[in-house]
C-alpha positions in Angstrom: 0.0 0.0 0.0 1.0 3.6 -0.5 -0.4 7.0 -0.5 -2.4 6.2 -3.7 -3.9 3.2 -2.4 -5.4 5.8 0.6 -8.4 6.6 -0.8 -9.4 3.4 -2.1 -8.7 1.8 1.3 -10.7 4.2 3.0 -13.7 4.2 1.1 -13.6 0.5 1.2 -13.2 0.3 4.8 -16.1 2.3 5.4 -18.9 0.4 3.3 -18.3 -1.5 7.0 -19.0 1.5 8.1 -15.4 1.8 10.2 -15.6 5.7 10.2 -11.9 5.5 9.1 -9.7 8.4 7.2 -7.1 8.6 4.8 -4.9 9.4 8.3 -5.4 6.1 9.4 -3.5 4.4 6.9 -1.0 7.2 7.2 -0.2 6.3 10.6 -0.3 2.4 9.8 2.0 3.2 7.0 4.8 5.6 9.3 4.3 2.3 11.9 5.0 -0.7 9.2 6.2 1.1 5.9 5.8 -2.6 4.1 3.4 -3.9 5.9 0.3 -2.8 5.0 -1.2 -4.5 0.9 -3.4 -4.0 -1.4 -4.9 -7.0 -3.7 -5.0 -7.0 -7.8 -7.7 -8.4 -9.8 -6.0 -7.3 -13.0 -5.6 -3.7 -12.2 -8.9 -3.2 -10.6 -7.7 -2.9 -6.9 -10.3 -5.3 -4.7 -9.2 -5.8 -1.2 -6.5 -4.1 1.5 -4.9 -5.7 4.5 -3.0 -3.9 7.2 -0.1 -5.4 9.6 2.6 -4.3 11.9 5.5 -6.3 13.5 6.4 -5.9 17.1 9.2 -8.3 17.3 8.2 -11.5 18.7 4.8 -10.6 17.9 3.1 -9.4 15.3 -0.7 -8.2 14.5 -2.5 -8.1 11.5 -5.4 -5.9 11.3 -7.8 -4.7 8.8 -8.8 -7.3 6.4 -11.2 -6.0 3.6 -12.3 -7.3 -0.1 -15.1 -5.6 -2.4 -18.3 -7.4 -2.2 -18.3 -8.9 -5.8 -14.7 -10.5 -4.9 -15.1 -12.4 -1.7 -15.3 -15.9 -1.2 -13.0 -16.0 -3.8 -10.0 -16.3 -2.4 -8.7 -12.9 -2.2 -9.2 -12.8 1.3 -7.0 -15.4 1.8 -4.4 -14.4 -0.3 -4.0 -11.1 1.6 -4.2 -13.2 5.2 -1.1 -15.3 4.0 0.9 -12.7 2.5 0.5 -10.7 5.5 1.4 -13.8 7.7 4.3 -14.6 5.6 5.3 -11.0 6.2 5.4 -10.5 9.5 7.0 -14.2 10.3 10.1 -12.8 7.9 10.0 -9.7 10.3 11.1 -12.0 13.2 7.3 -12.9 14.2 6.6 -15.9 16.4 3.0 -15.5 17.3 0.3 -13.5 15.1 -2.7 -11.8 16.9 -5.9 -10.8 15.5 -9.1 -9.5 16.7 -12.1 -11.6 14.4 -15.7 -10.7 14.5 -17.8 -14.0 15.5 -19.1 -14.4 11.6 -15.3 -14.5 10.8 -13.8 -17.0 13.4 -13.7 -19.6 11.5 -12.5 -18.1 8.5 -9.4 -17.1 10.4 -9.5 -20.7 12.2 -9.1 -22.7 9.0 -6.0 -20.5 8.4 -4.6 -21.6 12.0 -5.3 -19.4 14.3 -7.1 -20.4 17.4 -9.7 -18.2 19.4 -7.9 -17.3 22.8 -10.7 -15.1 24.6 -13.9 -12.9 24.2 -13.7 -9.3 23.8 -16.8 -6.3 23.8 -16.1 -3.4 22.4 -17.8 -0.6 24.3 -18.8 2.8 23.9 -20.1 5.5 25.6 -21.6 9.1 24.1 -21.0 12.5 25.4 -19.8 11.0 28.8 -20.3 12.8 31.9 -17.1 14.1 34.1 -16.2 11.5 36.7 -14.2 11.5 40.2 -10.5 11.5 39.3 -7.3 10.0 41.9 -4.8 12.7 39.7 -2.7 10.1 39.0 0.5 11.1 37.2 1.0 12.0 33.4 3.2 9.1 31.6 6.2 11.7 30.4 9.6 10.9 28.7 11.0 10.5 31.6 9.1 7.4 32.2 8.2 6.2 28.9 11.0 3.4 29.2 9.8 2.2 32.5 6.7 2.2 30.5 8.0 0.4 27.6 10.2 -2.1 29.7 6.7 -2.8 31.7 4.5 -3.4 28.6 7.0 -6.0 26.9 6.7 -7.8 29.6 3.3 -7.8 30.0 2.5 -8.0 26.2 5.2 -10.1 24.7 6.4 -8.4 21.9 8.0 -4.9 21.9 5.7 -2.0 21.2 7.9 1.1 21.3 7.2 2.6 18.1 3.4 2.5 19.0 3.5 4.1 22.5 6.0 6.7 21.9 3.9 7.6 18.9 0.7 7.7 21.0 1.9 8.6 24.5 3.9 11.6 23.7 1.9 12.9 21.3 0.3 16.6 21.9 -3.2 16.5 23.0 -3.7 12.4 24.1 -3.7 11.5 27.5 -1.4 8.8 29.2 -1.4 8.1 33.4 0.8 5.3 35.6 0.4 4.0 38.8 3.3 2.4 40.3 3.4 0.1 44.1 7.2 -0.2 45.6 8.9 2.0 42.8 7.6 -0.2 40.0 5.0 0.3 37.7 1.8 -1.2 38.3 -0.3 -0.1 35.6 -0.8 2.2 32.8 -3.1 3.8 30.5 -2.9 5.6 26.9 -5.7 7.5 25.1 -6.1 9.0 21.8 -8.0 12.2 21.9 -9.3 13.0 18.1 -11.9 16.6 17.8 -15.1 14.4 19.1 -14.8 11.0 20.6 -11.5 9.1 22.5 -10.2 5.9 22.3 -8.8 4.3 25.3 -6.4 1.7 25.2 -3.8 0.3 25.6 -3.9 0.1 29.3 -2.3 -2.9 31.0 -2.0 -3.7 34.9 -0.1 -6.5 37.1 -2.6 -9.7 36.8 -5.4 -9.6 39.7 -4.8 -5.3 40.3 -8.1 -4.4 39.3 -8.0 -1.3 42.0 -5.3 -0.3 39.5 -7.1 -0.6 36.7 -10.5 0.9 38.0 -8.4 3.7 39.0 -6.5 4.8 35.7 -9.7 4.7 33.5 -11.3 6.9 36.7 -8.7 9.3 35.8 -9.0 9.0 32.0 -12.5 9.3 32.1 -12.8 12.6 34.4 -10.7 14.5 31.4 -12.7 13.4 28.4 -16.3 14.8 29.1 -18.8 15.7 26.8 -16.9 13.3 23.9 -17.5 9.7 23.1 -15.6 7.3 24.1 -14.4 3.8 22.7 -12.7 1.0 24.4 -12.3 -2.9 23.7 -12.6 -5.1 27.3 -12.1 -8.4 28.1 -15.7 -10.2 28.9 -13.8 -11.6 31.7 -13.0 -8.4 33.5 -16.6 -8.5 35.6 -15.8 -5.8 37.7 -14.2 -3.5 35.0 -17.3 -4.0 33.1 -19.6 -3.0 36.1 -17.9 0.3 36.5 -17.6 1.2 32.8 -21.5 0.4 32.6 -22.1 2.1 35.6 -20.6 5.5 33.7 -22.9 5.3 31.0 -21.1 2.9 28.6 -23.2 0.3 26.9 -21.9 -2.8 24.0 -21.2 -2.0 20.5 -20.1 -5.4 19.5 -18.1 -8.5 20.6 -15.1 -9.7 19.0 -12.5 -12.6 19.3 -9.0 -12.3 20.0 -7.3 -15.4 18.1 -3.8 -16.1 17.6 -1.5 -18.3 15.4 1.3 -19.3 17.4 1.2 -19.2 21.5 -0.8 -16.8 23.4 0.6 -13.9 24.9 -0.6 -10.8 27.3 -2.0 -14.0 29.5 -0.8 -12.7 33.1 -2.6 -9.3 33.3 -5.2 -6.9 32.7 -5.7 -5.7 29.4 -7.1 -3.5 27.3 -6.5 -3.4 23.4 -4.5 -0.6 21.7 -7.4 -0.9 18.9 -9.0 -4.3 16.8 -6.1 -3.2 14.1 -2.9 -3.5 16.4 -3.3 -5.2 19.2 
């Protein structure tokens, strides 16, 4: 894909009605300059996929094919080349986020469903309560970074730098005995936020509850998106409590061995992870 393929992709992408802009693939491009493809049927342009490598791990994200062309194998063809992309980039587990209707699409490729996920959302949200927990700044964005490998499994650098010290998105820690517990990014567009990632120490739910608190308090009156584990009960009672309510569920699946197992996580976005 390159800047000529932007306008294609988008209008695409949004007969799904995924509200995306020609920025979007920008950014995926300045993240994975290689890694993003659009497929040929002669030199009609009929489908786009988007990946990026984070080491160990990589993600591939948006996977889209004009109507007339699906179930025709251009789906696929984008899936593998993607696959065979990011496993030349060093990647020993592939990650994806699969609507229901597509799980077993992706399963007959190899990947295997891992756990449930519901993306919620939440319109011109009141202010909440805030702790004032501390900004993430560049003087701890490698604690950050050392913390979220860990967590994660692959090494997302390039992604948090570009979203936590960016002008305007919002970014808190909490740390317990001089370590970081738990963290939180958000990227703040003219109307809505999207939170994530946020990742705590397995079982640290306080933590959790306590960075989207502070989040949450600075983003009134815009909408906000996030992507939650079905799993994390009380997380969801608190959200719901504010006002948020279920968009849609999605599976995470992966081709390879699971990773971001021992904690509490929220996804970046459904594209990368």
């Amino acid at each position: 894909m390159s800047k000529a393929d932007f306008r294609f992709a988008t209008k695409l992408a949004n007969t799904m009605n995924w509200n995306m802009a020609n920025e979007d693939f920008q950014f995926m491009i300045s993240l994975e300059p290689e890694g993003c493809f659009v497929a040929f049927h002669g030199r009609e342009r009929v489908g786009i996929a988007t990946s990026i490598s984070f080491g160990k791990v990589g993600w591939f994200g948006n996977l889209i094919v004009k109507e007339k062309y699906r179930k025709k194998g251009a789906g696929k063809l984008l899936v593998r080349h993607s696959i065979k992309y990011l496993q030349a980039r060093g990647a020993q587990t592939i990650g994806l986020y699969a609507y229901p209707s597509l799980a077993d699409f992706y399963g007959n490729l190899g990947f295997k469903v891992d756990e449930d996920f519901a993306v919620l959302q939440a319109k011109d949200l009141g202010s909440l309560a805030s702790e004032g927990l501390p900004r993430v700044t560049r003087q701890q964005i490698k604690a950050i970074e050392k913390f979220d490998r860990q967590s994660f499994g692959g090494d997302r650098q390039k992604l948090l730098e570009s979203i936590i010290l960016e002008k305007g998105n919002l970014s808190y820690f909490k740390s317990e005995e001089n370590e970081v517990a738990g963290y939180v990014a958000a990227t703040v567009y003219e109307k809505m936020v999207w939170i994530g990632p946020l990742i705590c120490r397995e079982g640290k739910v306080d933590v959790a509850i306590s960075l989207l608190r502070t989040v949450l308090s600075n983003v009134a009156g815009k909408s906000v998106y996030l992507v939650l584990p079905r799993k994390e009960a009380a997380l969801a009672d608190m959200l719901f409590s504010a006002g948020f309510k279920e968009d849609f569920s999605v599976s995470r699946m992966f081709l390879g061995q699971a990773v971001a197992k021992n904690c509490i996580y929220l996804a970046e976005s459904l594209e990368r992870g």
